[in-house]
C-alpha positions as CSV (number, residue, x, y, z in Angstrom):
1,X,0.0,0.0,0.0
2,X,1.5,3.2,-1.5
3,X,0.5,7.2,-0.3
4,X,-1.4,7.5,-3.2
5,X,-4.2,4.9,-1.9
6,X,-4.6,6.8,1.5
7,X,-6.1,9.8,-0.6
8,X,-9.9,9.9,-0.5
9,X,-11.2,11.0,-3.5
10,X,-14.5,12.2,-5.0
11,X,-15.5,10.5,-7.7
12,X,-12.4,9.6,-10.0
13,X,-10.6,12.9,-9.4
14,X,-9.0,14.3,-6.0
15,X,-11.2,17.7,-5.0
16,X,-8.5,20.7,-4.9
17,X,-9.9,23.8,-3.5
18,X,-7.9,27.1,-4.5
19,X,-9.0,30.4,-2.7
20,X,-7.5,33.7,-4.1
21,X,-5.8,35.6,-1.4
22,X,-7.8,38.7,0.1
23,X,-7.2,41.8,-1.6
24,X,-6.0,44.9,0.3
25,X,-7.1,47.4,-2.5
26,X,-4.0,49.9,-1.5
27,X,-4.0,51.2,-5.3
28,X,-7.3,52.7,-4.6
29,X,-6.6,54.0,-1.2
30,X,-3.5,55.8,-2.4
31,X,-5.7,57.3,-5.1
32,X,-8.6,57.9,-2.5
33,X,-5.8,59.4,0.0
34,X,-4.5,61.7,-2.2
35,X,-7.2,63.2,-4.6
36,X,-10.1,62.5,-3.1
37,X,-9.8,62.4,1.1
38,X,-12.9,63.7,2.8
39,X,-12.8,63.8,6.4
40,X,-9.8,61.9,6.1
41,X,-11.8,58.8,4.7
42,X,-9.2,57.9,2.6
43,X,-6.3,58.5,5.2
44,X,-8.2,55.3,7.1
45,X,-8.7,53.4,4.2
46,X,-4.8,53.8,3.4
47,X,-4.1,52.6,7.4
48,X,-6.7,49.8,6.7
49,X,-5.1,49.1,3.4
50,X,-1.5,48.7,4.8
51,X,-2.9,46.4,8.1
52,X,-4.6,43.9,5.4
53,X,-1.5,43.8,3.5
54,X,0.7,43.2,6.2
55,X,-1.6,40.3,7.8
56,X,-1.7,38.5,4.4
57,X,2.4,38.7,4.4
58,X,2.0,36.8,8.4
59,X,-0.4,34.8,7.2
60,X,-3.7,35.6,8.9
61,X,-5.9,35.5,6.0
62,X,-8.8,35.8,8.0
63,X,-7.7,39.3,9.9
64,X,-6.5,40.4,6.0
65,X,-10.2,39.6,5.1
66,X,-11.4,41.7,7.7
67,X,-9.1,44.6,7.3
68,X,-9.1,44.2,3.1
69,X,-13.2,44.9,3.4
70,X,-13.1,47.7,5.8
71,X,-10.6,49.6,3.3
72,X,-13.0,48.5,0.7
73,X,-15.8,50.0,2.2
74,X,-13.7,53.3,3.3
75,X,-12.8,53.7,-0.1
76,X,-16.5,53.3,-1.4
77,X,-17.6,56.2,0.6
78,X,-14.5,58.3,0.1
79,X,-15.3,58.0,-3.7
80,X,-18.8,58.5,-3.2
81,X,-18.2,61.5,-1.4
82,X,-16.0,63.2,-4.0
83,X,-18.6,62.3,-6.6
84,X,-21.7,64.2,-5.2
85,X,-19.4,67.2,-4.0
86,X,-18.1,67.4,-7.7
87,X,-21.4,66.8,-9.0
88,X,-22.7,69.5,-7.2
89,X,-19.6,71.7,-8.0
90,X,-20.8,71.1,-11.7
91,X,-24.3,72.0,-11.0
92,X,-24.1,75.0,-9.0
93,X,-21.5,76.3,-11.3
94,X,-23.1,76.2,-14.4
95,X,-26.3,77.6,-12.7
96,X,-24.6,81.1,-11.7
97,X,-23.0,80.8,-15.1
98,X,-26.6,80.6,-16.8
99,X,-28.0,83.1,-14.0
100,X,-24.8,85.7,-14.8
101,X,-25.5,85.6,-18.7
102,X,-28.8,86.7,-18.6
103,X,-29.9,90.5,-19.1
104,X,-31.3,92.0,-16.0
């Protein structure tokens, strides 16, 4: 009796599971920490960001999970943020724009 007996398998084929590591999305959080960081939202995410990358390098893949979706999430609203703030840059721009252009 060889190793290769002791292996249980399912079906004809061994069952290999392959899970991608957690992502840390520090691209985004640099880009959210330096263009777009209101009340510091992207600051955190760039903290979270750096924890999540640093437990994946230990090994805790679990606590890089954790900290990976809380940048995720700090990031979300950072951009968010920036959005309606331009959005409503754009808006109230071109109103006094319109408003200054016509004859009194």
């Amino acid at each position: 009796m060889n190793a290769a007996e002791n292996i249980p398998l399912q079906g004809r084929y061994p069952v290999v599971q392959y899970t991608e590591p957690p992502r840390d999305h520090i691209i985004w959080s640099l880009c959210c920490f330096l263009y777009s960081n209101p009340f510091c939202l992207g600051l955190a995410a760039l903290i979270y960001s750096i924890k999540a990358r640093d437990r994946k390098v230990v090994g805790d893949m679990e606590g890089a999970r954790h900290y990976g979706s809380t940048a995720r999430c700090l990031n979300t609203c950072a951009t968010v943020w920036v959005s309606i703030m331009i959005l409503i840059f754009i808006i109230t721009f071109t109103s006094v724009i319109v408003l200054a252009k016509q004859p009194a």
